[in-house]
C-alpha positions as CSV (number, residue, x, y, z in Angstrom):
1,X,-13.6,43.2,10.5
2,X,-10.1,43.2,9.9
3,X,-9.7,44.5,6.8
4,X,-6.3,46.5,6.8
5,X,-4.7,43.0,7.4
6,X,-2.1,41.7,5.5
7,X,-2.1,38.6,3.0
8,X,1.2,37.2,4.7
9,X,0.8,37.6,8.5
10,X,2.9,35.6,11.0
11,X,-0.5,33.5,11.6
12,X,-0.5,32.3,7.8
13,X,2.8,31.8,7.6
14,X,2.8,29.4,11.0
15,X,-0.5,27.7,9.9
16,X,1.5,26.6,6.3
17,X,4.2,25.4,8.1
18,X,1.5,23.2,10.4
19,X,-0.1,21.7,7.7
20,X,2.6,21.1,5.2
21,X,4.5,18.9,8.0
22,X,1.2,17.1,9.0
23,X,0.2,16.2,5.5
24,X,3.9,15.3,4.3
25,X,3.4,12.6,7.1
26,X,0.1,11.5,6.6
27,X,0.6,11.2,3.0
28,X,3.3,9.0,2.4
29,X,1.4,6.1,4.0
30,X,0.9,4.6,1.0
31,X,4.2,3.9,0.4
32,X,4.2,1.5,3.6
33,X,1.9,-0.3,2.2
34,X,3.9,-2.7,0.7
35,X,6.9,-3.1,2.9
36,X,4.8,-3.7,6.2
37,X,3.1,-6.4,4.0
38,X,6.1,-7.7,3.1
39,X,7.3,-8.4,6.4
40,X,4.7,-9.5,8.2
41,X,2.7,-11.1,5.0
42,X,0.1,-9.2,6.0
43,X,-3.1,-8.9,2.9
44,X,-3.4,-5.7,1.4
45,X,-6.9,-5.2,3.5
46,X,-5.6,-5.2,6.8
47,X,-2.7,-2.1,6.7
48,X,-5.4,-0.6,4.7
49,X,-7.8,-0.8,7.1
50,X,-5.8,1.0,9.5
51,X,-4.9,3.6,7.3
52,X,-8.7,3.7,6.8
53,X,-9.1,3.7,10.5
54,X,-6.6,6.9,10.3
55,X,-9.0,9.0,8.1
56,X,-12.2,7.8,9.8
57,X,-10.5,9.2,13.0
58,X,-9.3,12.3,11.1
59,X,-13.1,12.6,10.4
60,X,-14.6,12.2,14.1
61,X,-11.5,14.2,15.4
62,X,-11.9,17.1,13.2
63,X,-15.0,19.1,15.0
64,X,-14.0,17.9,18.3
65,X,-10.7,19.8,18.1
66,X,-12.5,22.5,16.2
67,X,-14.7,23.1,19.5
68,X,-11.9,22.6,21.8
69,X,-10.3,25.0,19.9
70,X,-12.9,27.8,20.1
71,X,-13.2,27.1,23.8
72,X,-9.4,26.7,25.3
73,X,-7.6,28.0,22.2
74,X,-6.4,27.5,18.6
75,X,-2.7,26.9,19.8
76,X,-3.5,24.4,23.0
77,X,-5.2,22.4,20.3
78,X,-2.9,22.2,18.1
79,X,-0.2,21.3,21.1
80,X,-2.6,18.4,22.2
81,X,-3.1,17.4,18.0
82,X,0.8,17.3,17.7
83,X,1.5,15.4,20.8
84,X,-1.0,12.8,20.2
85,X,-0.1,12.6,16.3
86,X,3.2,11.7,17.4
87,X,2.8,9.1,20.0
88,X,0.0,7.5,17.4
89,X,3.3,7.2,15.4
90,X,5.4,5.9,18.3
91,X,3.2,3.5,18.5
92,X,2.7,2.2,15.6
93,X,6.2,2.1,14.8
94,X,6.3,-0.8,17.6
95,X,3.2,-2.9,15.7
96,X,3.2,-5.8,14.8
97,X,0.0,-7.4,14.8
98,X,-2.7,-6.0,12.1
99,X,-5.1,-5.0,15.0
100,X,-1.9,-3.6,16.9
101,X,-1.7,-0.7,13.5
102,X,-5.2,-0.5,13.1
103,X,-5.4,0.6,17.1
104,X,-2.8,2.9,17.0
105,X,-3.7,4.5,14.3
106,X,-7.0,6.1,15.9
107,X,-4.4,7.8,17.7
108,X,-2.6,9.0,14.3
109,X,-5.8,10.1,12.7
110,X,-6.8,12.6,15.8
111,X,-3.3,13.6,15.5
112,X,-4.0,14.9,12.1
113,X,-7.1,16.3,13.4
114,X,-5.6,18.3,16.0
115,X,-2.6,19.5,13.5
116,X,-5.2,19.6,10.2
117,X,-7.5,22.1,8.1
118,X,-10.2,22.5,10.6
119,X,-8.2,24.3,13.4
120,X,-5.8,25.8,11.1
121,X,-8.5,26.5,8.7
122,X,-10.7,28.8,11.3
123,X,-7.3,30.5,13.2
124,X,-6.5,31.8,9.7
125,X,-9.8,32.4,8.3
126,X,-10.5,35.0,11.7
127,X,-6.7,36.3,11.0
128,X,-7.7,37.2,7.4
129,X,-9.8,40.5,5.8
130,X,-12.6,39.9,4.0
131,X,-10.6,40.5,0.2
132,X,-7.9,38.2,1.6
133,X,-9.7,35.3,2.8
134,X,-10.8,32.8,0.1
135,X,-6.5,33.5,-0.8
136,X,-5.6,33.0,2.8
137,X,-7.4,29.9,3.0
138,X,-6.2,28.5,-0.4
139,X,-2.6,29.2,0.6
140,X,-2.9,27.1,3.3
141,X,-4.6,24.4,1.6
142,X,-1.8,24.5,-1.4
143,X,0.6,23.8,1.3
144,X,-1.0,21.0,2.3
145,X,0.1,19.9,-1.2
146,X,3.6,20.9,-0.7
147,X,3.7,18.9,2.2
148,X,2.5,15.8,-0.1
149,X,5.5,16.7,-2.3
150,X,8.2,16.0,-0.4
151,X,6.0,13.2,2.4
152,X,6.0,10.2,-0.1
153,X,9.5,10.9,-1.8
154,X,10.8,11.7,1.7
155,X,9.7,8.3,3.3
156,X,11.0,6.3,0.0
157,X,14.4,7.9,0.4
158,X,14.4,7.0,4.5
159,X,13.0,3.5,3.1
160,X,16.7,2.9,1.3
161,X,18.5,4.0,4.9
162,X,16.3,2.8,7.4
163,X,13.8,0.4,8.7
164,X,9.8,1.6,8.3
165,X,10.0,1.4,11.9
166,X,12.6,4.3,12.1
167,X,11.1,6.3,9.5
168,X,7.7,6.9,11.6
169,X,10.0,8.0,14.9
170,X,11.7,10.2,12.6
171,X,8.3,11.4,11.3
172,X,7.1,11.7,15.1
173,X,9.7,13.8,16.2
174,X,8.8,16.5,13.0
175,X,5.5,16.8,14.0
176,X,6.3,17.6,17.7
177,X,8.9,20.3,16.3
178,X,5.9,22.2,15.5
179,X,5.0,23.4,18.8
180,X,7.9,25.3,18.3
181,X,6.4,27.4,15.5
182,X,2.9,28.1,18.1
183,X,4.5,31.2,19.3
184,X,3.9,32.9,16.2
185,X,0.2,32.0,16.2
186,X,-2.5,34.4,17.6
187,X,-5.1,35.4,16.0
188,X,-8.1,37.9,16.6
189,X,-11.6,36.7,17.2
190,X,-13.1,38.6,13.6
191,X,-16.0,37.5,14.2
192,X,-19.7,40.7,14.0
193,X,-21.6,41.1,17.6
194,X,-24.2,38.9,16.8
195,X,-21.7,36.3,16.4
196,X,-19.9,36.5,19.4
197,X,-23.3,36.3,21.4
198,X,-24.9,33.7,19.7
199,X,-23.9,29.9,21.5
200,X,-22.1,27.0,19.6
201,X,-25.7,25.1,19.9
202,X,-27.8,27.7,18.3
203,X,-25.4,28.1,15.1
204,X,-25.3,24.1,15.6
205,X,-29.4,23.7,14.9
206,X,-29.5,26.4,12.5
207,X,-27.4,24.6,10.1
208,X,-28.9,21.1,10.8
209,X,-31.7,22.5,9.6
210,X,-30.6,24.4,6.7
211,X,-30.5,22.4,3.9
212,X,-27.7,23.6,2.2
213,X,-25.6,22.1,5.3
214,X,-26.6,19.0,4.5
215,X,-25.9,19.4,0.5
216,X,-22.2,20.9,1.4
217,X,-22.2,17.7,4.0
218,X,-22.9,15.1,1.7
219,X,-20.9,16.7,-1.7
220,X,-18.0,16.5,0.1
221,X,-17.9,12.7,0.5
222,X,-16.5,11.8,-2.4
223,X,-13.9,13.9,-2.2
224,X,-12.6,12.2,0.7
225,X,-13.3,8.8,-1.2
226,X,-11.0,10.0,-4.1
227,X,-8.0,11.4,-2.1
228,X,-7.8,9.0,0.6
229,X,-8.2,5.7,-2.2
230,X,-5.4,7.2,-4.5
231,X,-2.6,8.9,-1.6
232,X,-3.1,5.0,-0.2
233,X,-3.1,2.6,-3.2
234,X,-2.2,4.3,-5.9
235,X,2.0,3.6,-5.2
236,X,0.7,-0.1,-5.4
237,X,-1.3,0.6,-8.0
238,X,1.3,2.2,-10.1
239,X,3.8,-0.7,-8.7
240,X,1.5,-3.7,-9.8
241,X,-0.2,-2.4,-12.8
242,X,1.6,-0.3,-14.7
243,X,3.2,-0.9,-17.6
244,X,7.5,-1.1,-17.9
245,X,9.7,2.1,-17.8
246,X,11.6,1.9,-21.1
247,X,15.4,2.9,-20.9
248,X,15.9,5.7,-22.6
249,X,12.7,7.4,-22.0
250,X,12.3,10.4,-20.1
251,X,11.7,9.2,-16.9
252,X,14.3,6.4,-17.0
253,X,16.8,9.6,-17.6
254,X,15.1,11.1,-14.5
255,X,16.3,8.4,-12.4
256,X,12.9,7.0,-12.2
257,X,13.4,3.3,-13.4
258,X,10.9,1.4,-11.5
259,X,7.1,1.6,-11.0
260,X,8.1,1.7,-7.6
261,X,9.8,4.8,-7.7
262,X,7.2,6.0,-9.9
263,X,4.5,5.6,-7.3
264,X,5.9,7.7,-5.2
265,X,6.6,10.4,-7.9
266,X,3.1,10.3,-8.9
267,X,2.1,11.5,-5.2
268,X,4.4,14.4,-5.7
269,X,3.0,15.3,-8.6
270,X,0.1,15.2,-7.6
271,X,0.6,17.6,-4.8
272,X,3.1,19.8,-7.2
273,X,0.0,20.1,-9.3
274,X,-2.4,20.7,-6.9
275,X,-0.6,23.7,-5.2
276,X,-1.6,25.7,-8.4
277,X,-4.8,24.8,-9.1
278,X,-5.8,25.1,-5.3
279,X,-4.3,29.0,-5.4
280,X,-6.3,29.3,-8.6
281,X,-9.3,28.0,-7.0
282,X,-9.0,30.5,-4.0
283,X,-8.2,33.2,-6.4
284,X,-12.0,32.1,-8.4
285,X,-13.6,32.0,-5.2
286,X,-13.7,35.5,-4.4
287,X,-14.9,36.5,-7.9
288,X,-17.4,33.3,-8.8
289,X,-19.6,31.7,-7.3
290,X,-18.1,28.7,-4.6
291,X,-20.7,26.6,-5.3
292,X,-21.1,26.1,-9.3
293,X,-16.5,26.6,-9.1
294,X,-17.3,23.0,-6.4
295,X,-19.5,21.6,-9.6
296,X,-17.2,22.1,-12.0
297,X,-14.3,21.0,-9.6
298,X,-16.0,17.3,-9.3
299,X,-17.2,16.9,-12.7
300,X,-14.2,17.2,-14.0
301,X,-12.8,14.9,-11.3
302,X,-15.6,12.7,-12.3
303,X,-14.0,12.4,-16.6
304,X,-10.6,12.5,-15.3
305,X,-11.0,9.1,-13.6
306,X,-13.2,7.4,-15.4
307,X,-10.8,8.3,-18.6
308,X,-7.5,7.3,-17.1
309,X,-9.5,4.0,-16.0
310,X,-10.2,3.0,-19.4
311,X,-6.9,3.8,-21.2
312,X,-4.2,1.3,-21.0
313,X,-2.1,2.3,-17.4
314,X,1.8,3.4,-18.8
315,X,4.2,5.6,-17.1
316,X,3.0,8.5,-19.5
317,X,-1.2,8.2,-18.3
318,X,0.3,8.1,-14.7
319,X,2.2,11.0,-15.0
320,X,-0.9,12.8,-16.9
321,X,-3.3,12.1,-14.4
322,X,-1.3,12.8,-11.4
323,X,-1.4,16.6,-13.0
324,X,-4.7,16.7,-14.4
325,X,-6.1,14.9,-11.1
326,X,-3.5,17.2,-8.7
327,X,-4.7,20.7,-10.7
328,X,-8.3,19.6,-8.7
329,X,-7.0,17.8,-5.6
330,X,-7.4,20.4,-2.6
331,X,-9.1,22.7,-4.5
332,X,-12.6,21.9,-3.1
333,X,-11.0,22.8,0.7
334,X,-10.7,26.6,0.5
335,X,-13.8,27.2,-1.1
336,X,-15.6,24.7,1.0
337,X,-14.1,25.5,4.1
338,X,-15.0,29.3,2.7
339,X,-18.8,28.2,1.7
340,X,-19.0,27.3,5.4
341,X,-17.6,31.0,6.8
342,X,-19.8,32.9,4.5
343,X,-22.8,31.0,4.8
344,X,-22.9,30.6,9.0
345,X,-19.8,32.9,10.0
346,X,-16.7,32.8,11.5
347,X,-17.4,32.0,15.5
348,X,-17.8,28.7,14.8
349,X,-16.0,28.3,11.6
350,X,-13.7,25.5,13.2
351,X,-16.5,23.1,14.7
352,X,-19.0,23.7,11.8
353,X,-16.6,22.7,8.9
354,X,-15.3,20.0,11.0
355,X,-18.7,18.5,10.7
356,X,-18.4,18.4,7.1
357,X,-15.2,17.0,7.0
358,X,-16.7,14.3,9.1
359,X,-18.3,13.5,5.7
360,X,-14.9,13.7,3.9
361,X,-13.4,11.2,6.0
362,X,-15.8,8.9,6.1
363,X,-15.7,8.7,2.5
364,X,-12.0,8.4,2.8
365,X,-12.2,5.2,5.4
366,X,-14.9,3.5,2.5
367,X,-11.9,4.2,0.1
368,X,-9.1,3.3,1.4
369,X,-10.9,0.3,2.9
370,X,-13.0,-1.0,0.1
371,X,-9.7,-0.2,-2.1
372,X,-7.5,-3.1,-0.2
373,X,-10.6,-5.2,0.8
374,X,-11.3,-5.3,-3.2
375,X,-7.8,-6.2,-4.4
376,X,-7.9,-9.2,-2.0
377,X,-11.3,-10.1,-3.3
378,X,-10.8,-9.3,-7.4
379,X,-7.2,-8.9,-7.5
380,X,-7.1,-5.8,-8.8
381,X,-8.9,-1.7,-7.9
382,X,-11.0,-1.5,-10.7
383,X,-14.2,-1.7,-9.2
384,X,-13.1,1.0,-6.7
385,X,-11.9,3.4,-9.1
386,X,-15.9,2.8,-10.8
387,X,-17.2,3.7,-7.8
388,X,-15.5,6.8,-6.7
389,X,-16.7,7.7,-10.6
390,X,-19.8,7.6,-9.3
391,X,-19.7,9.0,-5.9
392,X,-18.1,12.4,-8.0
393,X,-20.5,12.5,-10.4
394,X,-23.0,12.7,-7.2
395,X,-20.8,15.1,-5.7
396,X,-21.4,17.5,-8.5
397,X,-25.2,17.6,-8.8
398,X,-25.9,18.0,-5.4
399,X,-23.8,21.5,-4.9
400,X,-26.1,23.2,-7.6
401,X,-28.9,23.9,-4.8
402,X,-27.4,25.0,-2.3
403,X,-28.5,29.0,-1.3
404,X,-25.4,30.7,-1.2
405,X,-25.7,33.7,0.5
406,X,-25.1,34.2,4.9
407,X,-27.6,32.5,6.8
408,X,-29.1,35.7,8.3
409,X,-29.6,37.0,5.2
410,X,-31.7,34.1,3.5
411,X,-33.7,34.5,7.0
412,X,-34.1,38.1,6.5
């Protein structure tokens, strides 16, 4: 194994710099969701359906790069992820028809794939030592976050200057700046002997079979059905339901005076938040158990929601559950993604936690769907936010059995 490497290698370093650009754009889609509306009078269902279509994509993408990855190379992956991310974005820029966006943004969504946790993820994970990796990995994810920092602020700034039409070419040409950065990439294969001789198919019906696949599989769900619903409608939520910035307050002295602005603010924070608590949760996972730190991550998810649901929605509960929810927004990635490595390996790291994150996306294109296809029905997200209650609470119990320990070992 690698273990004289260091925490901040060239390969970390470049893999930050991929994700934070790919998630700036792909989270500040929610802020288009009321401008593309606008001009088109389009219902809140059918942008949110392509943005739906985006993470379903995301989803089915993820473990097809992940393999393509492990047999032609992490960079020529990432090359194809970029250049198809930014063409989805092209694209899309030129829509303007609902089933126009909703086409295109299959495209976007493999983009994000290709450019996303499960390449980057694995390249990293093999680049790390043992002590470093649940830290490597959480680095990366936190800038992910940092990405969603500046991505919805960024594209309401561009919003005051520019059409949305010009704001996703500007995005496109970011994301194809990155192959610029793949130089810097290369990574050994760390991977034992029996590793590198056993196939992608045999690992593949080993963990179908294992139970605890299936648990890690179906826990992660509602985390995609959390983060997908809120980085899409909560802007509009914030927007349409919350209650009046107050001159005078603090946020009015801020410069934040409208629930608009707010919106987009609360996405930042979010992702400020979130960069902590997903280095925190890195820096539990190689001390504590993953799986009972992934319990604890989604029950308190679980009150969080269900809390800020009930209280009366003012600029002060926004900003307090952008924080609370942020502290425990990516932290389930490094020490899932880091369940999967120590559980089944590092060969196959890319293509077997791309599975999982098939189930993250799919709950993600139920939230971000049912969240616009509910507001045109009741008016209001209500019932959504109940739901993803629900689908955390589920989340939580069904980590507890999983066997965590390598997969040779429990056979042993």
């Amino acid at each position: 194994m690698n273990r004289a490497a260091p925490l901040f290698s060239p390969v970390l370093i470049v893999g930050c710099v991929i994700i934070m650009v790919s998630f700036a754009v792909r989270a500040s889609f929610g802020v288009f969701q009321i401008p593309i509306a606008d001009e088109f009078g389009w219902l809140r269902s059918e942008f949110s359906l392509a943005i739906a279509i985006q993470n379903l994509a995301w989803g089915i993408g993820q473990p097809i790069f992940g393999a393509i990855a492990e047999k032609i190379g992490d960079r020529k992956a990432i090359i194809i992820g970029a250049i198809v991310y930014a063409a989805g974005l092209v694209l899309s820029s030129a829509a303007t028809t609902p089933f126009e966006m909703q086409a295109y943004e299959w495209l976007v969504g493999f983009g994000v794939a290709g450019t996303g946790f499960g390449v980057v993820l694995a390249v990293v994970g093999r680049a790390s030592s043992d002590e470093n990796r649940s830290m490597s990995l959480a680095i990366v994810t936190a800038a992910g976050s940092a990405g969603q920092i500046i991505g919805a602020p960024t594209a309401e700034f561009l919003l005051t200057i520019m059409s949305w039409q010009m704001v996703f070419i500007v995005f496109a040409a970011s994301v194809l700046a990155l192959i610029l950065t793949l130089p810097l990439m290369r990574a050994p294969v760390s991977a034992t002997k029996a590793e590198l001789e056993e196939s992608l198919g045999a690992i593949l019906i080993k963990a179908f079979k294992d139970p605890s696949y299936t648990m890690i599989f179906l826990g992660f769900f509602s985390c995609g059905y959390q983060l997908a619903f809120i980085t899409a409608h909560f802007p509009a939520f914030v927007t349409e339901m919350c209650g009046p910035i107050l001159p005078g307050g603090v946020l009015h002295s801020m410069g934040v005076t409208t629930t608009s602005a707010l919106g987009a603010i609360a996405i930042s924070l979010i992702g400020a938040a979130n960069v902590g608590g997903t280095l925190f949760a890195g820096y539990l996972g190689k001390r504590y158990s993953k799986k009972y730190l992934l319990a604890g991550i989604y029950t308190a998810r679980t009150i969080v929601a269900a809390v800020f649901i009930l209280l009366p929605i003012t600029p002060i509960s926004v900003v307090i559950f952008s924080v609370v929810m942020g502290s425990l927004w990516l932290a389930t990635v490094p020490l899932t993604s880091g369940l999967v490595a120590h559980i089944y390996g590092l060969r196959y790291m890319g293509t077997l936690y791309g599975i999982v994150f098939f189930s993250h996306q799919v709950g993600g294109f139920l939230g971000v769907w049912l969240g616009g296809r509910m507001y045109d029905i009741y008016g209001d997200y209500t019932l959504v936010w109940w739901i993803g209650v629900g689908v955390g609470a589920f989340s939580a119990l069904v980590h507890l059995p999983i066997r965590e320990r390598p997969l040779a070992a429990a056979a042993t």
